[in-house]
N, CA, C and O atoms as a Tinker XYZ file with bonds, in Angstrom:
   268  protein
     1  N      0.821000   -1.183000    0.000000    73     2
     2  CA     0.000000    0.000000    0.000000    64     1     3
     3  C      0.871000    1.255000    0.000000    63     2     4     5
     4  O      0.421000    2.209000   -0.635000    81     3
     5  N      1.905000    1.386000    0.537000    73     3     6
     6  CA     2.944000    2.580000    0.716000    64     5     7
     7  C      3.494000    2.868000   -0.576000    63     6     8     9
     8  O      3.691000    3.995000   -1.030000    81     7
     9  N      3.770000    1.568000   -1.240000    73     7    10
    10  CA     4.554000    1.777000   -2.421000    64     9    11
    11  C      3.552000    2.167000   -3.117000    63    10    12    13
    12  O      4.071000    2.783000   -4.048000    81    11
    13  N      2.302000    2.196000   -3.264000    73    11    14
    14  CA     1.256000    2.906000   -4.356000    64    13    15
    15  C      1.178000    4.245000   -3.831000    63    14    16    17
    16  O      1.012000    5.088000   -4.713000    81    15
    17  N      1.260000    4.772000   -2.443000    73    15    18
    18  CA     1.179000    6.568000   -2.320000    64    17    19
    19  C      2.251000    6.823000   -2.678000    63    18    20    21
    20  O      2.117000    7.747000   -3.481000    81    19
    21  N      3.577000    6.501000   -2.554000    73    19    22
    22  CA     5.215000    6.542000   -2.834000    64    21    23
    23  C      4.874000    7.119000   -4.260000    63    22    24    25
    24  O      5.160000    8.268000   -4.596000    81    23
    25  N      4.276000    6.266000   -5.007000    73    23    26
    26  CA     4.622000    6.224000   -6.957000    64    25    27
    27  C      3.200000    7.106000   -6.917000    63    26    28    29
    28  O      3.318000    7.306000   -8.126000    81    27
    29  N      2.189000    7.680000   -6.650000    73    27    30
    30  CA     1.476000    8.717000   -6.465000    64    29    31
    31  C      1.918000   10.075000   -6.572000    63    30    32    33
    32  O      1.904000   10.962000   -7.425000    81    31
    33  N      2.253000    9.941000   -5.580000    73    31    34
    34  CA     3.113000   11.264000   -5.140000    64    33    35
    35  C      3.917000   11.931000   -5.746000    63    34    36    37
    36  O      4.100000   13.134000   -5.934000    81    35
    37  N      4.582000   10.625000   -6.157000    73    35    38
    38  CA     5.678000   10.857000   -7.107000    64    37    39
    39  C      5.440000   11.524000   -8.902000    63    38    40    41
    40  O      6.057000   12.240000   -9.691000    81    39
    41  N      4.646000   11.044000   -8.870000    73    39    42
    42  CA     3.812000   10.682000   -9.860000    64    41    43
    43  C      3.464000   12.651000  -10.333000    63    42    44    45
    44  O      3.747000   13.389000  -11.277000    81    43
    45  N      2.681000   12.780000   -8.960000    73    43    46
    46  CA     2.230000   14.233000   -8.809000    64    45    47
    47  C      3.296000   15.718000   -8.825000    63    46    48    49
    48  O      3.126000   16.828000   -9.330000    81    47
    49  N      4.393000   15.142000   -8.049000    73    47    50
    50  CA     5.574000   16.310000   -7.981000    64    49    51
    51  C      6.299000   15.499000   -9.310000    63    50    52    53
    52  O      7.525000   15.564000   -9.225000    81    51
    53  N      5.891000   14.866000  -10.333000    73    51    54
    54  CA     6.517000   15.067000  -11.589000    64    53    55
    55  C      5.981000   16.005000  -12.523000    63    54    56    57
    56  O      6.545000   16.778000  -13.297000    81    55
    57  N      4.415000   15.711000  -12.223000    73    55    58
    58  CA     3.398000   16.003000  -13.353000    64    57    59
    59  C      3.864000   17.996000  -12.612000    63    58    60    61
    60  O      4.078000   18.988000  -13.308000    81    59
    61  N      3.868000   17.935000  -11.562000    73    59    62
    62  CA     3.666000   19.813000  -10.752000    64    61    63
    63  C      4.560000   20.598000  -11.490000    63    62    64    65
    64  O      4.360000   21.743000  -11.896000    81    63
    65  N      6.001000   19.605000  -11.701000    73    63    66
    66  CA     7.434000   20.072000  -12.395000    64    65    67
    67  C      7.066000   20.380000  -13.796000    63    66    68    69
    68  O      7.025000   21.564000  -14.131000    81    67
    69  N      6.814000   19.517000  -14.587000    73    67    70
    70  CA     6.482000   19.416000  -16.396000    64    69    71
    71  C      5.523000   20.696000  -15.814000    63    70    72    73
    72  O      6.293000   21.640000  -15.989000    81    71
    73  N      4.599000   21.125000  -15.371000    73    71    74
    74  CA     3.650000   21.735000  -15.182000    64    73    75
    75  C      4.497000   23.566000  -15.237000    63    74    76    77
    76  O      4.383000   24.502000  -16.029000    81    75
    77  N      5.187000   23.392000  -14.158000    73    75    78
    78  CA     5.660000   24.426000  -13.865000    64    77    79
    79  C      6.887000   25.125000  -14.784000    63    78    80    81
    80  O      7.025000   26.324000  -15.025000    81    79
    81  N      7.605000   24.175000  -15.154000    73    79    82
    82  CA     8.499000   24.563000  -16.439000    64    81    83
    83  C      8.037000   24.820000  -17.711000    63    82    84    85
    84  O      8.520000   25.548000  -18.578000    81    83
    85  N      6.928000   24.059000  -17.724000    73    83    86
    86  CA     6.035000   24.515000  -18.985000    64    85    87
    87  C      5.083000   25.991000  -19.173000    63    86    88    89
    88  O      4.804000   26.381000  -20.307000    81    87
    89  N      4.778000   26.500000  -18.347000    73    87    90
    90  CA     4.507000   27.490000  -17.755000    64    89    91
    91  C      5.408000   28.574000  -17.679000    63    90    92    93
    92  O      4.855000   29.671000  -17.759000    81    91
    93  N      6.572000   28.588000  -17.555000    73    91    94
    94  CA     7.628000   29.296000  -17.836000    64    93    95
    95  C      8.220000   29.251000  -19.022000    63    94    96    97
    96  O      8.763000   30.328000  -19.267000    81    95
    97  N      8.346000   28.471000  -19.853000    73    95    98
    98  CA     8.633000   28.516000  -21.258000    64    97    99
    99  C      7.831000   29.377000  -21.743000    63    98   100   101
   100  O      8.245000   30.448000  -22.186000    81    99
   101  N      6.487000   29.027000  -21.735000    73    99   102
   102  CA     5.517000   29.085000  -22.480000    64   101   103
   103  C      5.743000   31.044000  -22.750000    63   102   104   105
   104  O      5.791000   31.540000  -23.876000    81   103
   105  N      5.828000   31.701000  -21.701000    73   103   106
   106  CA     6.133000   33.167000  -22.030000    64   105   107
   107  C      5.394000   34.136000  -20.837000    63   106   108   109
   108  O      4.780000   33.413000  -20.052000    81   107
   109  N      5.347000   34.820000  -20.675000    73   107   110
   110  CA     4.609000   35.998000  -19.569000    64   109   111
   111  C      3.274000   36.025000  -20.515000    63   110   112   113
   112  O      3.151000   35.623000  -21.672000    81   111
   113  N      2.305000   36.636000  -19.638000    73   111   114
   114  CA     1.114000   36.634000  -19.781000    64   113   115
   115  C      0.880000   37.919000  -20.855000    63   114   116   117
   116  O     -0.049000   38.083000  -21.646000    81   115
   117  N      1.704000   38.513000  -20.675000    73   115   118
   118  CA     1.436000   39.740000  -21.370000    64   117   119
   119  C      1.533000   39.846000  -23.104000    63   118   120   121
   120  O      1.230000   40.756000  -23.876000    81   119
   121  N      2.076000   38.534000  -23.314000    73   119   122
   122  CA     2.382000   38.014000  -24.831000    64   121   123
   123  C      0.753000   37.742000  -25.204000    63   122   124   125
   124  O      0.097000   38.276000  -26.099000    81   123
   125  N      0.311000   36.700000  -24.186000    73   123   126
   126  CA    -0.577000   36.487000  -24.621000    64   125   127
   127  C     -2.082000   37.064000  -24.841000    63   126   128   129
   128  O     -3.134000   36.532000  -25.194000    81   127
   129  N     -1.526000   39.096000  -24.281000    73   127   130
   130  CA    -2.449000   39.503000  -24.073000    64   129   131
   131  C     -2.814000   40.362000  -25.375000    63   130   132   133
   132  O     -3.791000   40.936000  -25.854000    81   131
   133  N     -1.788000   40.177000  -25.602000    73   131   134
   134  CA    -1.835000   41.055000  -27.370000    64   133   135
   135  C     -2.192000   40.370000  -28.406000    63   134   136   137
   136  O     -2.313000   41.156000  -29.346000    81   135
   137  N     -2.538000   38.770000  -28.878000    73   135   138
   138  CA    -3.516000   38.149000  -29.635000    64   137   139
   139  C     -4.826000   38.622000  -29.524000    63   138   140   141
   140  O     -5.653000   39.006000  -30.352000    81   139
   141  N     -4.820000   38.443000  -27.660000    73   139   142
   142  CA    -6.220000   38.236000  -27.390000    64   141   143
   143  C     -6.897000   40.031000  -27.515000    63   142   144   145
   144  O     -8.123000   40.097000  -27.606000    81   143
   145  N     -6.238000   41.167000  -27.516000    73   143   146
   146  CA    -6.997000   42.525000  -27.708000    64   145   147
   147  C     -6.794000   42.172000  -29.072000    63   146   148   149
   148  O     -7.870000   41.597000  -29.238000    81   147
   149  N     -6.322000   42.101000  -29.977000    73   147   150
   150  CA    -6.431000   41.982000  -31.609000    64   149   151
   151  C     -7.691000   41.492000  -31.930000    63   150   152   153
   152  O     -8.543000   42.200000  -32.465000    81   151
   153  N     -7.925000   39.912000  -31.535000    73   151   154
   154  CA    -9.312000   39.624000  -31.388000    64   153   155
   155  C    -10.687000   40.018000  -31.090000    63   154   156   157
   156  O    -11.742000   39.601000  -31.568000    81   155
   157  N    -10.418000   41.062000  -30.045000    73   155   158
   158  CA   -11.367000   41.552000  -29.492000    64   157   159
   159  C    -12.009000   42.755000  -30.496000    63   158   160   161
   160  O    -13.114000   43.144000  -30.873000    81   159
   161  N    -10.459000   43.110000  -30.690000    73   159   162
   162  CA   -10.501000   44.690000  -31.535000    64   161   163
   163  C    -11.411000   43.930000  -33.030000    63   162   164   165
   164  O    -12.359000   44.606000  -33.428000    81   163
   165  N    -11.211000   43.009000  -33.563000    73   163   166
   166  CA   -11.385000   42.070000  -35.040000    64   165   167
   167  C    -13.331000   42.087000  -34.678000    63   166   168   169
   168  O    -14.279000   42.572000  -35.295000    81   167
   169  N    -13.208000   41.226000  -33.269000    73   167   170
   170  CA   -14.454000   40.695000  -33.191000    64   169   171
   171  C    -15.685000   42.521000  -33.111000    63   170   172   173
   172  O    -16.784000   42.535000  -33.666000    81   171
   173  N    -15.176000   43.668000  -32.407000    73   171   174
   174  CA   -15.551000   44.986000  -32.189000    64   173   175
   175  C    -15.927000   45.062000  -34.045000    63   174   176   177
   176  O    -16.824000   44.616000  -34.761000    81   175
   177  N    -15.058000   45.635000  -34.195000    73   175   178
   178  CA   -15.026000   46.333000  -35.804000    64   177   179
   179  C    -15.952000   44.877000  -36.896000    63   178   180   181
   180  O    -15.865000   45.250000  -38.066000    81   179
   181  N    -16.501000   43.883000  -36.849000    73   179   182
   182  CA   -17.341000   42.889000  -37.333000    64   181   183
   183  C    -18.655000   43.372000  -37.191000    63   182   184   185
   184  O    -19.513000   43.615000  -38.041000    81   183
   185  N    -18.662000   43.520000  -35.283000    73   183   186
   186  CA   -20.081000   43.943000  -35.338000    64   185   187
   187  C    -20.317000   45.669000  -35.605000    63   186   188   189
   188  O    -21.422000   46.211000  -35.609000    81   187
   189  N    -19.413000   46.145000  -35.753000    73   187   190
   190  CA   -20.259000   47.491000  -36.193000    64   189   191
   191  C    -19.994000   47.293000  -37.420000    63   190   192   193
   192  O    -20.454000   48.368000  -37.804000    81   191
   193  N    -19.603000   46.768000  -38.436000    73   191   194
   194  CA   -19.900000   46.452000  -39.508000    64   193   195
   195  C    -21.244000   46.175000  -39.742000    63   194   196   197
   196  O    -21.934000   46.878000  -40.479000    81   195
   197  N    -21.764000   44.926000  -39.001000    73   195   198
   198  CA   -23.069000   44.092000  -39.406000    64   197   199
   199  C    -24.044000   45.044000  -38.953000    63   198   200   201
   200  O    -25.222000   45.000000  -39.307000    81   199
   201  N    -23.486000   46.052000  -38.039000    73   199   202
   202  CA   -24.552000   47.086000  -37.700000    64   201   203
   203  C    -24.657000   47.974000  -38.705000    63   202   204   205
   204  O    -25.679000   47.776000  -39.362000    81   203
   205  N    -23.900000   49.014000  -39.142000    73   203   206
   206  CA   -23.925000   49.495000  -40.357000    64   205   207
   207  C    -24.769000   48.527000  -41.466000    63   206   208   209
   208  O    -25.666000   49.091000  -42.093000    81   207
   209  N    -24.542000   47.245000  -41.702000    73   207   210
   210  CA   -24.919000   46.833000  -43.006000    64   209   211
   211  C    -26.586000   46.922000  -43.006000    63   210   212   213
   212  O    -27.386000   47.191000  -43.902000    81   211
   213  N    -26.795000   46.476000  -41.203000    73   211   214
   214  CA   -28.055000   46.075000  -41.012000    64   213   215
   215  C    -28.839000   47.999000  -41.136000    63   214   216   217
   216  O    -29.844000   48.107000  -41.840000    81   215
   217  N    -28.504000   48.789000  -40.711000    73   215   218
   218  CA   -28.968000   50.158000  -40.724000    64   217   219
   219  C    -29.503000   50.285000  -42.699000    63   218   220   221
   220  O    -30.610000   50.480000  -43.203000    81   219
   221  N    -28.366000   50.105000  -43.223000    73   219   222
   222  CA   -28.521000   50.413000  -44.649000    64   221   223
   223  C    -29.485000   49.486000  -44.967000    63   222   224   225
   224  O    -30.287000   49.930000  -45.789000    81   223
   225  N    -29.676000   48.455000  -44.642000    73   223   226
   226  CA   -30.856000   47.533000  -45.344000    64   225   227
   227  C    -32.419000   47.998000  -44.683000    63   226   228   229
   228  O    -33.509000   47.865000  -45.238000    81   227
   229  N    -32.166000   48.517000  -43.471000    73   227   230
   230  CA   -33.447000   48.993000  -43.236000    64   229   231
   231  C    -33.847000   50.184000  -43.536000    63   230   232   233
   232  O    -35.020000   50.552000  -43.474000    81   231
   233  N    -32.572000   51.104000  -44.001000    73   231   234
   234  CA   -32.963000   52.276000  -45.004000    64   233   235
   235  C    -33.564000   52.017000  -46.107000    63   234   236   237
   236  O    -34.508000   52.610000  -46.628000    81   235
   237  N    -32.909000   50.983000  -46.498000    73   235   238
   238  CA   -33.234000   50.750000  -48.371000    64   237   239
   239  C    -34.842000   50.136000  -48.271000    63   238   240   241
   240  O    -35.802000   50.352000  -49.010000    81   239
   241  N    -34.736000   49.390000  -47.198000    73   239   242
   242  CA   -36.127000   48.778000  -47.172000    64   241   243
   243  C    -37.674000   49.678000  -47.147000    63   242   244   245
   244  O    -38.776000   49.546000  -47.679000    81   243
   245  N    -36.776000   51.009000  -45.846000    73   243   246
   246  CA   -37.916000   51.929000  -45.727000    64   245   247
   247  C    -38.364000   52.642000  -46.935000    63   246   248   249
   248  O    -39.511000   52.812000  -47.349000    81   247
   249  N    -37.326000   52.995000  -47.378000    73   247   250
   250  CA   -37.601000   53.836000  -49.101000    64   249   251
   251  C    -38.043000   52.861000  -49.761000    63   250   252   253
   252  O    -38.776000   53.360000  -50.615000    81   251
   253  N    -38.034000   51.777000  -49.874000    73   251   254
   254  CA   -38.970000   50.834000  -51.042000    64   253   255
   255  C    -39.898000   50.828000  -50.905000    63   254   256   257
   256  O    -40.689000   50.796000  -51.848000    81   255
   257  N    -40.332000   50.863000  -49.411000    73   255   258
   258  CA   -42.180000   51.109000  -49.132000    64   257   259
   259  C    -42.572000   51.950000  -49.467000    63   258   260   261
   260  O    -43.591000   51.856000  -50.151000    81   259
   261  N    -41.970000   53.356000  -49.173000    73   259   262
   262  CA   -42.363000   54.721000  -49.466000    64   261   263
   263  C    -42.477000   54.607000  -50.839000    63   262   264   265
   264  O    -43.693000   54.721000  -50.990000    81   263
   265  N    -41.985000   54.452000  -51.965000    73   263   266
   266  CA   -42.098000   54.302000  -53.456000    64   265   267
   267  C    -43.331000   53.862000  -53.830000    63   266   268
   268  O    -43.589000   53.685000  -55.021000    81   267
C-alpha cells in the first residue's frame, strides 16, 4: 500500500514540475495579451460592420415602401 502513495506522489511532484516549467517557457502573460486585444478589436469592428450593413438595409427597405 505505501509503495502505491510513494509512486502517487511521485507521480504528482513530476506532473507539478512538467507543469511548472512549462509554464515558464511558455512566455509571460502579457504576450498572450496582445492576440487576445487583436481579437477583441477584429471581433468589435465585425459587429459594427453588421450594424452598419443592417442600418442600410433597413434604409433601403424603408424607401422601397415609401415608393
Amino acid at each position: 500500500m505505501s509503495k502505491i502513495v510513494v509512486l502517487i506522489l511521485g507521480l504528482a511532484l513530476v506532473a507539478f514540475v512538467a507543469k511548472t516549467a512549462l509554464d515558464r517557457t511558455a512566455g509571460s502573460r502579457a504576450e498572450h495579451s496582445a492576440p487576445r486585444r487583436q481579437l477583441d478589436h477584429v471581433r468589435e469592428k465585425a459587429h459594427d460592420l453588421e450594424r452598419q450593413q443592417q442600418d442600410a438595409v433597413d434604409k433601403a427597405a424603408a424607401q422601397a415602401d415609401t415608393r
